[in-house]
N, C-alpha and C positions, 0 to 999 in steps of 0.2 A: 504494500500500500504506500500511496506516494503522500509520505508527512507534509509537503507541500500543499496538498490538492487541501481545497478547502470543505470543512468539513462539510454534512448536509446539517440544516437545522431540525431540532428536535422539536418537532411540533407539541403545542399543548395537547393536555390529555393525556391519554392511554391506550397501548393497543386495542387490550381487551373489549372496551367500551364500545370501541367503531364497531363491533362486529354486529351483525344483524338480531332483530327481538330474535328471530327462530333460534340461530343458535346461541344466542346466549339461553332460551328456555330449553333448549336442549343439555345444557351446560348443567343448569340448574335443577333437570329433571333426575341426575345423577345423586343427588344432597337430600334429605326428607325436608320435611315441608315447611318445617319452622325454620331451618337453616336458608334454604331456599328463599321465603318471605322474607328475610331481612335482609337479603341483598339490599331491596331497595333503598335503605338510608344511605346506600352508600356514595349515591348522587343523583341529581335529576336525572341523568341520562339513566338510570337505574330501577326509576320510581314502578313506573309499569311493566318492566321484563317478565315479573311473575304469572301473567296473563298468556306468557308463551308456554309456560313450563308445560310437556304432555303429561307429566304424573305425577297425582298427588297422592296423597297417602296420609289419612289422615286417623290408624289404624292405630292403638299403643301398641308398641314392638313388646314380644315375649323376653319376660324377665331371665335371666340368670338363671341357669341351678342354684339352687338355694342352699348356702352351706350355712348350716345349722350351729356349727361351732363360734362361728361369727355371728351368726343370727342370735344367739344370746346375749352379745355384748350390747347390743341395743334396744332389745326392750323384750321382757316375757311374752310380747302379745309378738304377732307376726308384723311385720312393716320393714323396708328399706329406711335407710338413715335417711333424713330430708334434704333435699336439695340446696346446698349452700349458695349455688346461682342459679333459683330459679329462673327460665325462659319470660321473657318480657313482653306483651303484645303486640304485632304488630298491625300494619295498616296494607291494605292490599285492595287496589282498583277503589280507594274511598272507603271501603267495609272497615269498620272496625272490628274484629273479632281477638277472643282470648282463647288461647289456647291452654286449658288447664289440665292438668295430668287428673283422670279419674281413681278412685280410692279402688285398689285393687287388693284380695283375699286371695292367698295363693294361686297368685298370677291368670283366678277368675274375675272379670269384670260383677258386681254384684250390687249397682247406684244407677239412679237413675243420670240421663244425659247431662252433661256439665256445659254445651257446648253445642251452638247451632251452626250450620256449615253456610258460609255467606253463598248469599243470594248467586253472586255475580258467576259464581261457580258453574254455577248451571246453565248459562249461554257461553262456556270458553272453546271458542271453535278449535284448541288448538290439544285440545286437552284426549290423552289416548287411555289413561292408567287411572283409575279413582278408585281409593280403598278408604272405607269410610266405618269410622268405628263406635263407640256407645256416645253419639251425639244425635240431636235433631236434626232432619234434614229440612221442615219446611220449605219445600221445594217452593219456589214461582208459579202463577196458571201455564206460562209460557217456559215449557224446556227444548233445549237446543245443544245437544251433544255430539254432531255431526262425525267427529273423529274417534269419540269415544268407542275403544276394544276392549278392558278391561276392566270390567267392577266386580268390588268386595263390599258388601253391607255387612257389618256383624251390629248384633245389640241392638238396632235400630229400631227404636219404638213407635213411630211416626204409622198412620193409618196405614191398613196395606193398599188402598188405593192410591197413595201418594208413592209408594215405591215401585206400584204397578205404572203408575204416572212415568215416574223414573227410569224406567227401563224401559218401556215403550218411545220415550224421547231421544233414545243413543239407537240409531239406525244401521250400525255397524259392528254393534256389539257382539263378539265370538265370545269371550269367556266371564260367563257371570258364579258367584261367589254369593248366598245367603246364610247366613249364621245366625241362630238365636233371633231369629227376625219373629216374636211372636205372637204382631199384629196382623202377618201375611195369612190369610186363610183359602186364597186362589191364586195361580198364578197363570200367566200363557206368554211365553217365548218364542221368539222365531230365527232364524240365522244363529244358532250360536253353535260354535264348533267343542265347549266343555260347559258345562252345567255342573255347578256343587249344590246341595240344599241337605245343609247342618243344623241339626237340633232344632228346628223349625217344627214344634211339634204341635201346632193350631191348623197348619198348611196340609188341606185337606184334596185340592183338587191343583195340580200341577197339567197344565196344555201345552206340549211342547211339539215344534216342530223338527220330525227327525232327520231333515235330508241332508244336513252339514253335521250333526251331530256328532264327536268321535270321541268322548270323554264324557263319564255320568257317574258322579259321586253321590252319596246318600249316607247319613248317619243321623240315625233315629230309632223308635219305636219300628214293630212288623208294620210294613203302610198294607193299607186295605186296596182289594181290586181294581178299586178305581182311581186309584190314587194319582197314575201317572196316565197322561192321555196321547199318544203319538199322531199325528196327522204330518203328511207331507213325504212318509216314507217309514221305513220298519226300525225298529230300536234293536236289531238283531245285526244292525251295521256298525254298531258304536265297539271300538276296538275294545277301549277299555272301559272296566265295572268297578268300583268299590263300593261295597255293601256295610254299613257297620252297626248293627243291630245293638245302640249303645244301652239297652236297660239290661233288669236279670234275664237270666236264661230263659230262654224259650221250651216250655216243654209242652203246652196246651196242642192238640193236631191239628185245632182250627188255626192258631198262629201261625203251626208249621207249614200248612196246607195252603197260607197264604204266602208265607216266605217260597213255596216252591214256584207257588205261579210269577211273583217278583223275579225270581231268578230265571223263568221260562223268556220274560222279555227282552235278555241281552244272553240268548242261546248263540249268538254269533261274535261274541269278546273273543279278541289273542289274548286279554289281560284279563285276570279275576280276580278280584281283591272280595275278601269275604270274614270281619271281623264279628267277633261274640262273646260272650265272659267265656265260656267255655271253649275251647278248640274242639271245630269240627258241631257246633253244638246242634242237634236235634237231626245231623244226615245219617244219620243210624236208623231212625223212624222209618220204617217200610212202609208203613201206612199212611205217613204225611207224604212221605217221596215217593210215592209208587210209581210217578211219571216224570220224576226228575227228567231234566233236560238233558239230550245230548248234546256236550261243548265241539262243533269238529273242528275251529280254525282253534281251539284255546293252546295258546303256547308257552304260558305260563300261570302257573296257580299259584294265589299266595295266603295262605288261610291264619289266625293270629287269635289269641286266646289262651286263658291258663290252660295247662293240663295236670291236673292234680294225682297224683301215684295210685289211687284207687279207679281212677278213667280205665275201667274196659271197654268203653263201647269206642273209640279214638280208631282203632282195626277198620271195623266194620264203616263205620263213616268216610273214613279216607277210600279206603277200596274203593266202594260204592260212590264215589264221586271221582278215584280215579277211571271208573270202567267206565265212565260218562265223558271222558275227555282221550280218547284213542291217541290224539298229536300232540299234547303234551309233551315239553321239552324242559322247564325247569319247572320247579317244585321248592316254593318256599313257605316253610313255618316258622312262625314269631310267639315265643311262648312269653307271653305275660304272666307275672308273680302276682299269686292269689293275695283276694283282700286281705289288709287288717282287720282285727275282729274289733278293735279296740273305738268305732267311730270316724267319722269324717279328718276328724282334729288332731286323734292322736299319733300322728307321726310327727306332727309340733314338738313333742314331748320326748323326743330319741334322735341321737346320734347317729348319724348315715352308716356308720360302721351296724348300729343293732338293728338296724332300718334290712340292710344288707341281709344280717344273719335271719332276719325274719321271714323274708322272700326268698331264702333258699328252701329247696327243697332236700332233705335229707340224703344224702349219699352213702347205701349201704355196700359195698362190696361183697358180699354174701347173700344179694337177694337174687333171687330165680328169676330170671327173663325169659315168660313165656310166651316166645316169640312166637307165631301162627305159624306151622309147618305144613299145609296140606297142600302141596303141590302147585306146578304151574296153573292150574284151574284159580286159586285164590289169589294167585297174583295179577292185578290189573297189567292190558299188554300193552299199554303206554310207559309202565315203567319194568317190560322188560327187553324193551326197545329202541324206545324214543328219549326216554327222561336222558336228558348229558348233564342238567346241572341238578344240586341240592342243597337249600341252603338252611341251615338251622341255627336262630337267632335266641338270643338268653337262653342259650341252653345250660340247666343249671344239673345235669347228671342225677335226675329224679330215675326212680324206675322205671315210671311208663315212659320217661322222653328215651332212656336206656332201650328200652324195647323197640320205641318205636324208629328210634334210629337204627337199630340193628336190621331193625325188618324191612328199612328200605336200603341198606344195604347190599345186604344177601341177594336183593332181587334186582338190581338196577344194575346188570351187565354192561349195560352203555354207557356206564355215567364218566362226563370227562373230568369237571369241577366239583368238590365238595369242600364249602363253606362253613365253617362254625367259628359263632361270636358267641362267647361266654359271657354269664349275667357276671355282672358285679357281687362281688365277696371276699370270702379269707381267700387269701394265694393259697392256701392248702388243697380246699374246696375245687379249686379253680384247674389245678394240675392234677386231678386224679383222673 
């Protein structure tokens, strides 16, 4: 460089600033939302940038594992230490809104809204991402969400005509999200490529249009008959299913009889996601499943629930749901540790180490695994053929989980992968 040449002048300003609203709200759509909002003080040219950002989120983010040892040092009752720099409000497109963090009980929301979501919100032509959490929406007559792809409602207490409003006004919407929404009592959808609807347990009649449909979450109570309504095409297209039957076990046959028909509507899933307190709960029932579905594209099953050492019927349900899936290729179980007896609360009261020893299951090296012996006849021929993967998660070396891993051993000649993630506990427990 020639030290002669003179140099160029540094203009006022800043790079950053010249760049256009989009991408600065594309900048900004990287930052959550309080951080995002404050840009603007940072100068005029700043003041409305926020009106480009595509995603907002207005969702409290899941707290921490909660270590207990620490968590005494601050108060007997449950709570995070307080905020030494609480977030300050800010101003956005004229709105004044505050953002306050809601009182949360073991990282469940459990108050009502602290927090209405500004107006202006709901005409931002630029906006693709909204996840919106235990606040009001009082929505506008007038919504306009042209770009909007992504919505999450959780907690939202607001009429379900006003959310039905909501969702009816984003004409682009692929992926919706309801949670605990338990003013919704109808809903009807169109275009969307995944569908969740969590603990929504007022929401009695769901219309969904299935011709883009390719993801269908559910976690609730057994839904009745008529629960979900397809027009525009078959719900036997949607690749994947998870099912998660969150109350007690099901053992009545009219429940089961309903869970079988549930599951007859996504007979055409590669993916099958299928939770319950119990593993494998109530596919033992011949008389609820008499006409269980055959799975033919299903290519991976993944079933979750305790299984407690006294579970004999664990055989017979898997079978019987493996001879229903022929192309089956991986095979996953997730064994969840059985309730405490002691109450909602009382794990408040124990140290994660006795928390640990409490959800293990006993490991005796002297009990008898009786594994089912009765020939290739009882072994489903998906897994003595097809299965290459298996994965078995918190596996805590109980006897039935002992058996039942052995028994998918013995029989899955093909398998290329085998996976095992052990629960937490003593290293003793942990290496046997």
């Amino acid at each position: 460089m020639d030290l002669d040449e003179p140099q160029m002048a540094v203009s006022g300003g800043d790079g950053l600033s010249k760049l256009s609203d989009g991408v600065l709200g594309h900048i900004l759509s990287f930052l959550p939302a309080k951080e995002a909002a404050r840009a603007e003080v940072l100068s005029s040219r700043w003041r409305h940038t926020f009106a480009a950002v595509h995603t907002v989120s207005l969702v409290e983010p899941d707290g921490p594992v909660v270590d207990y040892e620490e968590l005494g040092r601050y108060s007997p009752r449950w709570g995070p230490p307080p905020d030494p720099n609480p977030p300050l409000p800010f101003t956005n497109v004229g709105i004044q809104v505050e953002l306050r963090e809601p009182q949360k009980k073991e990282n469940y929301y459990d108050g009502p809204p602290v927090h209405t979501v500004p107006r202006g919100l709901f005409s931002c032509a630029a906006l693709r991402s909204l996840l919106i959490g235990p606040c009001l929406l009082a929505p506008p007559a007038a919504i306009s969400l042209p770009s909007l792809e992504t919505l999450l409602l959780a907690h939202v207490s607001d009429p379900g005509s006003d959310v039905q409003r909501l969702i009816s006004g984003c004409p682009r919407l692929a992926d919706l999200t309801l949670e605990a929404c338990d003013t919704v009592t109808a809903l009807s959808v169109a275009g969307l490529r995944r569908l969740a609807l969590r603990c929504c347990h007022h929401l009695d009649t769901v219309a969904v249009d299935a011709s883009e449909l390719q993801a269908f979450e559910y976690r609730g109570a057994v839904p009745n008959n008529s629960y979900l309504v397809a027009h525009g095409g078959s719900l036997k297209t949607v690749a994947y299913c998870k099912i998660d039957i969150c109350c007690e076990e099901v053992t009545s046959s009219s429940e089961l009889a309903k869970l079988n028909a549930f599951l007859h509507l996504f007979a055409g899933a590669k993916h099958l996601h299928l939770e319950s307190a119990r593993l494998g709960s109530g596919l033992d029932n011949t008389n609820a499943f008499a006409t269980l579905p055959v799975f033919p594209t299903l290519r991976h099953l993944e079933l979750r629930g305790c299984l407690p050492d006294d579970n004999t019927a664990i055989f017979a349900a898997l079978t019987r749901l493996l001879e229903r899936a022929p192309n089956l290729e991986a095979l996953s179980l997730v064994f969840h540790p059985e309730p405490l007896d002691d109450g909602n609360d009382a794990r408040l009261t124990y140290y994660k180490e006795e928390i640990y020893d409490r959800h293990l299951l006993r490991y005796n090296r002297h009990s008898v695994l009786a594994v089912p012996t009765g020939g290739g006849a009882m072994v489903p021929s998906c897994l003595r053929s097809h299965v290459r993967e298996i994965n078995l998660v918190h596996y805590q070396g109980g006897t039935a989980q002992r058996t039942l891993a052995m028994f998918l051993l013995r029989n899955a000649p093909a398998i290329h992968e085998l996976r095992g993630v052990l629960a937490k506990g003593p290293c003793g427990s942990r290496t046997r």
